[in-house]
C-alpha positions in Angstrom: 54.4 18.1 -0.2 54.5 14.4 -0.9 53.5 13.5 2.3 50.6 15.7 2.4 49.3 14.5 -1.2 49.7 10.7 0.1 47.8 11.6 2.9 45.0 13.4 0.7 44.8 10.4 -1.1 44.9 7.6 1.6 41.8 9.6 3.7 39.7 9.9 0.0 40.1 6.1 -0.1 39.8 5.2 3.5 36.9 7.6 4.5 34.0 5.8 5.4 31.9 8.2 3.7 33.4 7.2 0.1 33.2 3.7 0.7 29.4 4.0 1.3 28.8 6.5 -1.5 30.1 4.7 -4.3 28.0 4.9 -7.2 27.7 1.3 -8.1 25.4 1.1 -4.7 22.4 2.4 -6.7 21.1 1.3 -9.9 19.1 3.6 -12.5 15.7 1.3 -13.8 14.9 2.1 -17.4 11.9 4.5 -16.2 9.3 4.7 -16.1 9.4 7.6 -18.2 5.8 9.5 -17.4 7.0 12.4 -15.1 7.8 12.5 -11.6 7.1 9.4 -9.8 5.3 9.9 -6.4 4.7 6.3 -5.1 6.0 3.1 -5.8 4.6 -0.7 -4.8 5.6 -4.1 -5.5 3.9 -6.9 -6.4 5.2 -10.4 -6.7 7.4 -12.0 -9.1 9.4 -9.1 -9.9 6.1 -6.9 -10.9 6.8 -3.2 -9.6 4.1 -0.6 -9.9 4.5 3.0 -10.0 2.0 6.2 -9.2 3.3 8.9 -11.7 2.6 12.3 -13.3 0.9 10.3 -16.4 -0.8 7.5 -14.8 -0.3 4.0 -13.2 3.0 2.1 -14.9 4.4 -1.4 -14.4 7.1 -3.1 -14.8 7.1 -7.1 -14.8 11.0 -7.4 -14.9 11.9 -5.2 -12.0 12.1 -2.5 -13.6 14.0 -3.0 -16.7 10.6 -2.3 -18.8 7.9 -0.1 -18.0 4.2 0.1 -19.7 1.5 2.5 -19.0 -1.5 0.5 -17.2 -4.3 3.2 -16.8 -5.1 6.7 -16.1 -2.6 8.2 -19.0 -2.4 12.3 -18.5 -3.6 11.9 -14.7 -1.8 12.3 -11.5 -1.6 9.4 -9.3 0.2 9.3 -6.2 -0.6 6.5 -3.8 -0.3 3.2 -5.0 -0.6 0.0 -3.1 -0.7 -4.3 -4.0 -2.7 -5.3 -1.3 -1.5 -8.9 -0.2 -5.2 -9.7 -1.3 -4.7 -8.9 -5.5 -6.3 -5.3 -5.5 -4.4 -2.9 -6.8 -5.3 0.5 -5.5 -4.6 4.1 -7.0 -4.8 7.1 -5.6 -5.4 11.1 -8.0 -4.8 13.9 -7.4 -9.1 15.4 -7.9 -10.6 12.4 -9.1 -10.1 10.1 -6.0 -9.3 6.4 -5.3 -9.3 3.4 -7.9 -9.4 0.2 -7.8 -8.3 -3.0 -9.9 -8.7 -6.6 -9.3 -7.5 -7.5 -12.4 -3.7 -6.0 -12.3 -4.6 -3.0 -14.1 -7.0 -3.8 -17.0 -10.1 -2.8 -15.7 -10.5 -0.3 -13.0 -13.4 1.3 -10.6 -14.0 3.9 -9.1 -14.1 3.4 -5.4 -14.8 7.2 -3.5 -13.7 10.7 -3.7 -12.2 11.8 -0.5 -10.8 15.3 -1.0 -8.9 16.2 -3.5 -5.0 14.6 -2.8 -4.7 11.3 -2.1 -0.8 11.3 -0.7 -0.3 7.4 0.2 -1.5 4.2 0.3 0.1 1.1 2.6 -1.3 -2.1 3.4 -0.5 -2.6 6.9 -1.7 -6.2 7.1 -4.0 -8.3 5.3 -6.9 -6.6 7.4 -5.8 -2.6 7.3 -5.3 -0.6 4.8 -4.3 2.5 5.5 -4.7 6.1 3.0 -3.0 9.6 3.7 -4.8 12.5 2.1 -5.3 16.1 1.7 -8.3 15.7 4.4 -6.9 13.2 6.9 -5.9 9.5 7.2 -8.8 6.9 6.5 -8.0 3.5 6.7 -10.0 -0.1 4.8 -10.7 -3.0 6.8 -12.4 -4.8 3.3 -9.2 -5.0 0.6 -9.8 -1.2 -0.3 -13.8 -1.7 -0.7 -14.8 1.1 1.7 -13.2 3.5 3.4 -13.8 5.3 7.1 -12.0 8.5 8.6 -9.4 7.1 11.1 -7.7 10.8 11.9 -9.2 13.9 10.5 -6.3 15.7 9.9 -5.6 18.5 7.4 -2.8 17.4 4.8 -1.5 14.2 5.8 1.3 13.0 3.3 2.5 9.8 4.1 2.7 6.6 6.2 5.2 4.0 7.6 5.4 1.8 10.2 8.0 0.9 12.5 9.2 -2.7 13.2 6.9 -2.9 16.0 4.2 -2.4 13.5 3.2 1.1 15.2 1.9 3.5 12.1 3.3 7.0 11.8 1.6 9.3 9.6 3.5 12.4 8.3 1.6 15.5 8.3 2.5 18.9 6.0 2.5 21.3 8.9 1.4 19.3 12.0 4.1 17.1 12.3 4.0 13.8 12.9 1.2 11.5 14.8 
């Protein structure tokens, strides 16, 4: 019986599994508290910006403070620093948003259906936007915006390290 408790105990400390998982590997930010939080960004010098249930929030000490920077009681989620200074935000029925001035100001930029899903800058010269009626991407810092995939329902976007863009789709898979 010793022998198999010893054993027990020497696999739950040697198990590659456990010494991965430990829980100091992630670390809780203080919020932001304004319900679920769809998208995330980051700006420099520690500036973090979040799309969330209640509007845009940001944090300017990586996320041990939070503040509410527009759109309280809508739903945004897409949000993207472009590499340029726009900020861009995306609703959920009231379409895509702009800043130029981190937040204080913001315009109204075009409605394209009625989810915008994701936002990612792909370089300083493409934007790229996932939404409830396909994939449109910005060649001008998020000033206009032209179909690039007329898709129903695409959700998100990523690149790979080649810089080839994968779009995540709802139903159709992925492109």
């Amino acid at each position: 019986m010793y022998r198999f408790v010893l054993y027990i105990i020497l696999f739950i400390l040697f198990n590659p599994l456990t010494l991965f998982c430990q829980s100091d590997f992630w670390i809780h930010t203080n919020g932001p508290h304004a319900g679920t939080i769809h998208d995330y960004s980051f700006g420099q010098n520690n500036i973090v910006y979040a799309a969330a249930d209640n509007g845009v929030n940001k944090s300017i000490d990586n996320g041990e403070s939070w503040s509410n920077i527009g759109f309280t009681g809508t739903q945004i989620w897409g949000i993207c620093k472009t590499s340029a200074g726009s900020l861009l935000a995306g609703t959920i029925n009231d379409g895509l948003y702009r800043s130029t001035n981190e937040g204080l100001t913001w315009t109204f930029v075009q409605y394209i259906g009625n989810y915008i899903y994701d936002i990612k800058e792909i370089n300083s010269n493409l934007i790229i936007m996932a939404t409830y009626v396909g994939v449109y991407k910005s060649t001008n810092n998020g000033v206009n915006w032209v179909p690039s995939l007329i898709i129903n329902y695409a959700t998100s976007i990523d690149t790979s390290s080649n810089n080839e863009i994968f779009i995540s789709t709802l139903s159709s898979g992925i492109y």
